[in-house]
Backbone as JSON Lines, residues from 0, in Angstrom:
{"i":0,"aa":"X","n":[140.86,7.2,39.48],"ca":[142.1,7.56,38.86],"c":[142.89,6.28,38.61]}
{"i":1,"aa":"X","n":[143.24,5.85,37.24],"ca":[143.82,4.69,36.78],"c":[145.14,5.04,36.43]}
{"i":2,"aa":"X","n":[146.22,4.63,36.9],"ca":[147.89,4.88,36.11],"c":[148.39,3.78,36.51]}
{"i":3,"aa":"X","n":[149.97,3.72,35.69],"ca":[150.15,2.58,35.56],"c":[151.09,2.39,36.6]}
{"i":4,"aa":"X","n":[151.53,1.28,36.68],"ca":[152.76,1.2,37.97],"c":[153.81,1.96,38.18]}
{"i":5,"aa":"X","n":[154.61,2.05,36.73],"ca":[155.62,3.14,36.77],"c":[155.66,4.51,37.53]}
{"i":6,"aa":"X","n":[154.23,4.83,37.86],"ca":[154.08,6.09,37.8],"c":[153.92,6.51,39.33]}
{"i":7,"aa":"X","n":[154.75,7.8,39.54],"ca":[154.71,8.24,40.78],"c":[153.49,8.62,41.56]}
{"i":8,"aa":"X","n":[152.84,8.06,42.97],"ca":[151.75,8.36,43.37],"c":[151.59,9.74,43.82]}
{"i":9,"aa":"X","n":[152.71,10.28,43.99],"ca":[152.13,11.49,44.39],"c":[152.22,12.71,42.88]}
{"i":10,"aa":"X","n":[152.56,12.59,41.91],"ca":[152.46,12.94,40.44],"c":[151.15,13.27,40.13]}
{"i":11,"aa":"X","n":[149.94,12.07,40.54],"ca":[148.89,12.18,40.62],"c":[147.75,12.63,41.45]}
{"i":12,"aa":"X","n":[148.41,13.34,42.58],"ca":[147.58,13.8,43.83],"c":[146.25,14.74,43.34]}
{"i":13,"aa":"X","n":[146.89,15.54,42.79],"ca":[146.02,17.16,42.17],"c":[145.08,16.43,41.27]}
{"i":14,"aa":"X","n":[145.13,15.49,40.0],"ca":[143.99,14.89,40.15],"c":[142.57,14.18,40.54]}
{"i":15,"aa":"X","n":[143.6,13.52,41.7],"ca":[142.98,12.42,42.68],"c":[141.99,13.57,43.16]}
{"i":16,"aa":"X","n":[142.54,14.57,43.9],"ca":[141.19,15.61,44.71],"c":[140.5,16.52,43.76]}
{"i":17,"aa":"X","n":[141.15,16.81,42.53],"ca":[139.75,17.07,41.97],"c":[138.61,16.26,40.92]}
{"i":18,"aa":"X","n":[138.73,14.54,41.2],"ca":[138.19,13.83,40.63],"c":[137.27,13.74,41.72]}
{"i":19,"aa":"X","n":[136.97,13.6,42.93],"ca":[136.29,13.44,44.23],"c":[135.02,13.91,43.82]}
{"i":20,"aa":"X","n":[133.79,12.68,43.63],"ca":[132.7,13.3,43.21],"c":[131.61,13.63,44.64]}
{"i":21,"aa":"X","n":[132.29,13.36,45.54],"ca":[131.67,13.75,46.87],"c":[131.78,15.39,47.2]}
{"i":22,"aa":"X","n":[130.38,16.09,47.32],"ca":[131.14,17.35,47.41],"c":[131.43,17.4,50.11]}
{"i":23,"aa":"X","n":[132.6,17.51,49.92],"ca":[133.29,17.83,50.99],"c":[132.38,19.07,51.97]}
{"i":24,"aa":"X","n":[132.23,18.69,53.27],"ca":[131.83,20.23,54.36],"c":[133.15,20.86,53.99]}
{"i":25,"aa":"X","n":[133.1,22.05,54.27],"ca":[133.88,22.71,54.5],"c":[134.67,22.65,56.19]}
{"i":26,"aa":"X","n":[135.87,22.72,56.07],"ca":[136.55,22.55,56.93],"c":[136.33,23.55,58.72]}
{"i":27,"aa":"X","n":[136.52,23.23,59.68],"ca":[136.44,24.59,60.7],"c":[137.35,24.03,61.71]}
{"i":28,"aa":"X","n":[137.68,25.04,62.49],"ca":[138.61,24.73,63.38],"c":[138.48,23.45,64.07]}
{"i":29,"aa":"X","n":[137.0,23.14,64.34],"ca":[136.52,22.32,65.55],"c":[136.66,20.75,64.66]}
{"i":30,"aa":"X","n":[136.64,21.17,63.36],"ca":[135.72,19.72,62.07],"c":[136.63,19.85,60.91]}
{"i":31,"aa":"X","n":[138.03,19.27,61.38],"ca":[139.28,19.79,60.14],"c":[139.2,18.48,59.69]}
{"i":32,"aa":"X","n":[139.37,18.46,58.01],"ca":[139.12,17.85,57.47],"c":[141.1,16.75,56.96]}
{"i":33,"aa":"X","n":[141.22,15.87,57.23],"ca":[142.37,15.18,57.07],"c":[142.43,14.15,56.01]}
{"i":34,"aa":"X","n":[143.65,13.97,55.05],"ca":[144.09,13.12,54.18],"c":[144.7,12.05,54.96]}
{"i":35,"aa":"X","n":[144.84,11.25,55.01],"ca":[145.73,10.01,55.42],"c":[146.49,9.24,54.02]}
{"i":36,"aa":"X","n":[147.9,9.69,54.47],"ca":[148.86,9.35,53.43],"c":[150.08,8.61,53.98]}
{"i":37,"aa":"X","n":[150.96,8.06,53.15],"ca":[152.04,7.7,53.27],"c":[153.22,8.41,53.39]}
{"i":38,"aa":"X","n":[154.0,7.67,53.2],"ca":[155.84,8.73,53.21],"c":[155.62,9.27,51.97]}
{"i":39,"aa":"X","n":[155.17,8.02,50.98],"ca":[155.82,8.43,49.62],"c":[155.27,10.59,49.16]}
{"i":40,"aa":"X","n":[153.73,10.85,50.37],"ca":[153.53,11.98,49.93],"c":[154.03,13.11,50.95]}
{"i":41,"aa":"X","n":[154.97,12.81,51.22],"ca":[156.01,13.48,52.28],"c":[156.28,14.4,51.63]}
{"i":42,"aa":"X","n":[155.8,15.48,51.07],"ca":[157.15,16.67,50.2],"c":[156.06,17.79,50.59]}
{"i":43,"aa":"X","n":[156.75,18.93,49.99],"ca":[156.08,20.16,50.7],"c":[155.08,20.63,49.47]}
{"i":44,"aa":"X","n":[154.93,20.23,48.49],"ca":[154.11,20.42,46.97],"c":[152.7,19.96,47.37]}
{"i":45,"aa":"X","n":[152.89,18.4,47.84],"ca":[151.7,17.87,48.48],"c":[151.43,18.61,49.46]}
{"i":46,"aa":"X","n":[151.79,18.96,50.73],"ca":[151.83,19.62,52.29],"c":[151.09,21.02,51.46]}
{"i":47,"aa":"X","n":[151.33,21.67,50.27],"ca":[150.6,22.5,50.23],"c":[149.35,23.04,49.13]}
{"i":48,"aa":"X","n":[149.28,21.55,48.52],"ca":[148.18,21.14,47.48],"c":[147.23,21.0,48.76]}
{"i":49,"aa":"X","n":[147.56,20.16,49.86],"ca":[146.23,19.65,50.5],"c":[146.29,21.25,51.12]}
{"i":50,"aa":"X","n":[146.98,21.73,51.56],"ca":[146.4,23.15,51.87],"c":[145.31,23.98,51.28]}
{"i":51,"aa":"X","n":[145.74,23.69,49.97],"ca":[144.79,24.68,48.86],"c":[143.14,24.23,49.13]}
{"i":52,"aa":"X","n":[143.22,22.74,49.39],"ca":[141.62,21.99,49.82],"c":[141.16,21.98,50.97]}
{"i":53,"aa":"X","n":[142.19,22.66,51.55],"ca":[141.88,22.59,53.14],"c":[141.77,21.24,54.09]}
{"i":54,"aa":"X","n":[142.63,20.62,53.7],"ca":[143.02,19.21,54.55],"c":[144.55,19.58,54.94]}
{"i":55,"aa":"X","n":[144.47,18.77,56.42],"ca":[145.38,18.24,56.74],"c":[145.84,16.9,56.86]}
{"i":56,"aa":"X","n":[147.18,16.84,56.36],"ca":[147.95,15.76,55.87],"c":[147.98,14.75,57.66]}
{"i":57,"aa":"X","n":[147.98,13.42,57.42],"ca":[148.2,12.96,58.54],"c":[149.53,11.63,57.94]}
{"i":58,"aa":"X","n":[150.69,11.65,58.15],"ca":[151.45,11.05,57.58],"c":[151.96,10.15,58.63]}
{"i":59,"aa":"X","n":[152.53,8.69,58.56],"ca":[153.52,7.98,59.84],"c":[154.59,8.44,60.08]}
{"i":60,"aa":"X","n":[154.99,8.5,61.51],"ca":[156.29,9.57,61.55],"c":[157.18,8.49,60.84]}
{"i":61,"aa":"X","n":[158.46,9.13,60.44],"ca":[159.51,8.2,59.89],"c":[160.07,7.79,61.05]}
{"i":62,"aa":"X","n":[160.98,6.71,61.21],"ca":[161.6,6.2,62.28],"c":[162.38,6.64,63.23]}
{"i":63,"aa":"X","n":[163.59,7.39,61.76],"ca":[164.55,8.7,62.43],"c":[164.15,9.6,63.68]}
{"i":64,"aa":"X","n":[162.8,10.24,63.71],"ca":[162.55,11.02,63.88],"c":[162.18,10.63,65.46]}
{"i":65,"aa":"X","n":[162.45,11.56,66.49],"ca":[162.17,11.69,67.94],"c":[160.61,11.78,68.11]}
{"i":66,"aa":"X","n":[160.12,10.69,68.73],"ca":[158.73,10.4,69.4],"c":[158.32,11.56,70.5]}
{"i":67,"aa":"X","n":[157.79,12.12,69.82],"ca":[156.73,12.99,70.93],"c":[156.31,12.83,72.17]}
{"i":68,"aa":"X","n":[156.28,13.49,73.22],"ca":[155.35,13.18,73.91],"c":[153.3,12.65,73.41]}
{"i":69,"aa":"X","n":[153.01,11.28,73.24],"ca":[151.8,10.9,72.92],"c":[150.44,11.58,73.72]}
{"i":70,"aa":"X","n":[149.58,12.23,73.03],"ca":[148.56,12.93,74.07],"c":[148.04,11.99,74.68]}
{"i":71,"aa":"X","n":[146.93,11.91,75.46],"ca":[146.04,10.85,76.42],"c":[145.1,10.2,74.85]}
{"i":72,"aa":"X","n":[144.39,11.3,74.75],"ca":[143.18,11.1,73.71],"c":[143.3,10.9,72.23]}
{"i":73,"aa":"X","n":[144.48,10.57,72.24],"ca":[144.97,10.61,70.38],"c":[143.92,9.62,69.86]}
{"i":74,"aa":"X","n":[143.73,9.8,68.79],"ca":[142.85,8.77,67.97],"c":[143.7,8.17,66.97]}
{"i":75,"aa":"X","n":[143.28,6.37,67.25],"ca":[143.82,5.84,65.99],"c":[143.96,6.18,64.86]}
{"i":76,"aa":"X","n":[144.69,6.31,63.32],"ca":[144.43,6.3,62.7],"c":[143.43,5.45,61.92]}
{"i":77,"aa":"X","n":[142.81,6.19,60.99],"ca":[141.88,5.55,60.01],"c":[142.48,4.79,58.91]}
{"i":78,"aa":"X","n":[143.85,5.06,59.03],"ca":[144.36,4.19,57.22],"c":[144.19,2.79,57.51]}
{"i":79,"aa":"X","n":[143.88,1.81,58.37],"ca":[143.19,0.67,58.27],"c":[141.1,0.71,57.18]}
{"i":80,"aa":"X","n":[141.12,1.36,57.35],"ca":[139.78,1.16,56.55],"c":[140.3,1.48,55.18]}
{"i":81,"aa":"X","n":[141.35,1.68,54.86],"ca":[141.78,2.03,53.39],"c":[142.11,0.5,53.12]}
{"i":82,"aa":"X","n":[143.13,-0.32,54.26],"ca":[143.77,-1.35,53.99],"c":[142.97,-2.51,53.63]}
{"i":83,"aa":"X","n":[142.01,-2.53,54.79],"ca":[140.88,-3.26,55.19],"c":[140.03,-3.31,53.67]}
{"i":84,"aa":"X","n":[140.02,-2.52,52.84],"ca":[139.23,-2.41,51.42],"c":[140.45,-3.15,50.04]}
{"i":85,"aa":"X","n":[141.36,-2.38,50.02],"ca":[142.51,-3.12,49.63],"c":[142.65,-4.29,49.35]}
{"i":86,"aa":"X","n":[142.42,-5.37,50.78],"ca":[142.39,-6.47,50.81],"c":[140.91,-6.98,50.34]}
{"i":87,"aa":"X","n":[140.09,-6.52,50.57],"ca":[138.52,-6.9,50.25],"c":[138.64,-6.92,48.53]}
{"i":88,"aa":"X","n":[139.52,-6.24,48.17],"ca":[139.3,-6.09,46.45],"c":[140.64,-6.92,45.82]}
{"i":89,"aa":"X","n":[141.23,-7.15,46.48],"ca":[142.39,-8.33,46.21],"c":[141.74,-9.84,46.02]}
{"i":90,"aa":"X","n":[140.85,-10.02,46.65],"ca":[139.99,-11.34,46.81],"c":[139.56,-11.4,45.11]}
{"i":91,"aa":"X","n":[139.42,-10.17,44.53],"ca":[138.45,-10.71,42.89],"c":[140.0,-10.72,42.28]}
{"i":92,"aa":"X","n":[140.11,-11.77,41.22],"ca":[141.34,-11.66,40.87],"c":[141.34,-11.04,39.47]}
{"i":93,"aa":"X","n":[140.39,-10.67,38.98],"ca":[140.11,-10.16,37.84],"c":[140.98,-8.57,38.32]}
{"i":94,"aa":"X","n":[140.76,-8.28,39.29],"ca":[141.31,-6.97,39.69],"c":[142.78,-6.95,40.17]}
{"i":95,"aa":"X","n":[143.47,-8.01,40.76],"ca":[144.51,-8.12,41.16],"c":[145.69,-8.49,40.1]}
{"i":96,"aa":"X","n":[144.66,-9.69,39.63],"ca":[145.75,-9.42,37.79],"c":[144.69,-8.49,36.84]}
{"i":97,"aa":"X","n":[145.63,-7.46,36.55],"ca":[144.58,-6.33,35.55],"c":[144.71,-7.27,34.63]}
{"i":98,"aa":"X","n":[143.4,-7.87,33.69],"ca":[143.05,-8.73,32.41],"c":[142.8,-7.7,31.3]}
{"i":99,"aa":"X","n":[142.32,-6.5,31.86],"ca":[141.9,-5.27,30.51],"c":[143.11,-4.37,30.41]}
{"i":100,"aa":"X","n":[143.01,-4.3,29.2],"ca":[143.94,-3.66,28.86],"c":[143.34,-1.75,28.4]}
{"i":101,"aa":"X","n":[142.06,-1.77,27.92],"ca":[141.36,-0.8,28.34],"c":[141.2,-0.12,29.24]}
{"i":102,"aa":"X","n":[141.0,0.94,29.68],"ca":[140.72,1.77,31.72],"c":[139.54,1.87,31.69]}
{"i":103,"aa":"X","n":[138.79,1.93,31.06],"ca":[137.05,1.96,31.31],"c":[136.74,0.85,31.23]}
{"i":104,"aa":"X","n":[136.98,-0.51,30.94],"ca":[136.83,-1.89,31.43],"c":[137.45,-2.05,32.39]}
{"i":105,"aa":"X","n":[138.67,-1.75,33.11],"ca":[138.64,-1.62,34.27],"c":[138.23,-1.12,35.36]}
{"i":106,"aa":"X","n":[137.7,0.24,35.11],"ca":[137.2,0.96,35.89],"c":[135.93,0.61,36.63]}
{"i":107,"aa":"X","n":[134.75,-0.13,35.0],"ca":[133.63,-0.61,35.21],"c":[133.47,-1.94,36.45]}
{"i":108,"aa":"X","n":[134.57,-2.65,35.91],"ca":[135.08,-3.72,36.88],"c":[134.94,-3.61,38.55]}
{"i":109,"aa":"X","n":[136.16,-2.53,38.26],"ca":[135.64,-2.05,39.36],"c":[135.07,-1.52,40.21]}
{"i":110,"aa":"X","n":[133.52,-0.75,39.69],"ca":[132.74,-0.68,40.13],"c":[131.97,-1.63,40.43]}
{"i":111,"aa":"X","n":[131.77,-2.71,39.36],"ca":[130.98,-4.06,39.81],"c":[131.31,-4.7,40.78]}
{"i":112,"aa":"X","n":[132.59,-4.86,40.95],"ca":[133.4,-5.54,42.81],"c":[132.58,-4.87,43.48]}
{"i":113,"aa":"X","n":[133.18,-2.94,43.59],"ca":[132.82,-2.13,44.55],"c":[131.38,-2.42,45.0]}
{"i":114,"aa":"X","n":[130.32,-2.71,44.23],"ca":[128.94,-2.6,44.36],"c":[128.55,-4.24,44.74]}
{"i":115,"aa":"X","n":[129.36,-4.9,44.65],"ca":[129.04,-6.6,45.23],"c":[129.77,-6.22,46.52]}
{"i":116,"aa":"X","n":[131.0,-5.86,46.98],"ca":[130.96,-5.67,48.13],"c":[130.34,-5.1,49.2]}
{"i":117,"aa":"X","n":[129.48,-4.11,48.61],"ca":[128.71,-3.33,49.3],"c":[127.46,-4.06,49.39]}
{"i":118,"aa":"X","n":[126.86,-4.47,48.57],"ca":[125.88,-5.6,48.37],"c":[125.97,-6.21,49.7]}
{"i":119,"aa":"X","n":[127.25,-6.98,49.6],"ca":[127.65,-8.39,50.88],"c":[127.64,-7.63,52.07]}
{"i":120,"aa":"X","n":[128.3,-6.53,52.19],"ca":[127.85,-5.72,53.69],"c":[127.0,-5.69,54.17]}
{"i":121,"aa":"X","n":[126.02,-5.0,53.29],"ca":[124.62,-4.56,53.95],"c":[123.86,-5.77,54.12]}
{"i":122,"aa":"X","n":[124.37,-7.15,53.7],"ca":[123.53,-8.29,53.86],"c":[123.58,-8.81,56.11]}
{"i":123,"aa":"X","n":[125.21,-8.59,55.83],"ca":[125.71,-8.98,57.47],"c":[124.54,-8.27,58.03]}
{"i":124,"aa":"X","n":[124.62,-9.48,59.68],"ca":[124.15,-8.9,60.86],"c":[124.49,-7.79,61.08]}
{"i":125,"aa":"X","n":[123.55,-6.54,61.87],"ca":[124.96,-5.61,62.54],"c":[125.08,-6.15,64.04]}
């Protein structure tokens, strides 16, 4: 999904999940399936789009807001492997300054990063 800066990220949500060419398990009580989002998708439109897909929203609390008692076993969040990629694709600068003015030259682009990075992974030790 390509838009331009102006444009509100969560405007584009209902796209974003039905562009997902991965087809998804289905969700179960034990194996619930979660979005990891920001504030900006804080509203109840989103809260009940991801409903319709059967995810739950995992958002940062805002500051305002009174801290919970923390369980023992909470699990980190995952939005570091979002960040962690972010930065991995900031490194090509072809991508960081958009040069195309086209979206399918960009897009392609960025599949060619995507697929050299993955390339360079699977090269590492594990």
């Amino acid at each position: 999904m390509v838009a331009g800066a102006n444009t509100n990220d969560f405007k584009l949500a209902r796209s974003t999940l039905e562009s997902i060419p991965v087809r998804r398990p289905l969700p179960s009580r034990r194996h619930r399936q979660t979005l990891c989002v920001d504030l900006g998708y804080a509203f109840r439109p989103i809260r009940e789009l991801a409903k319709e897909y059967g995810l739950t929203l995992r958002t940062p609390r805002r500051r305002s807001q009174p801290n919970p008692k923390r369980a023992r076993h909470r699990r980190p969040s995952p939005r570091w492997v979002v960040e962690r990629t972010h930065s991995w694709l900031n490194r090509f600068r072809r991508l960081l300054v958009r040069w195309e003015k086209r979206e399918d030259t960009y897009v392609a682009m960025l599949h060619f990063v995507l697929g050299i990075i993955t390339w360079f992974h699977s090269l590492l030790p594990k």
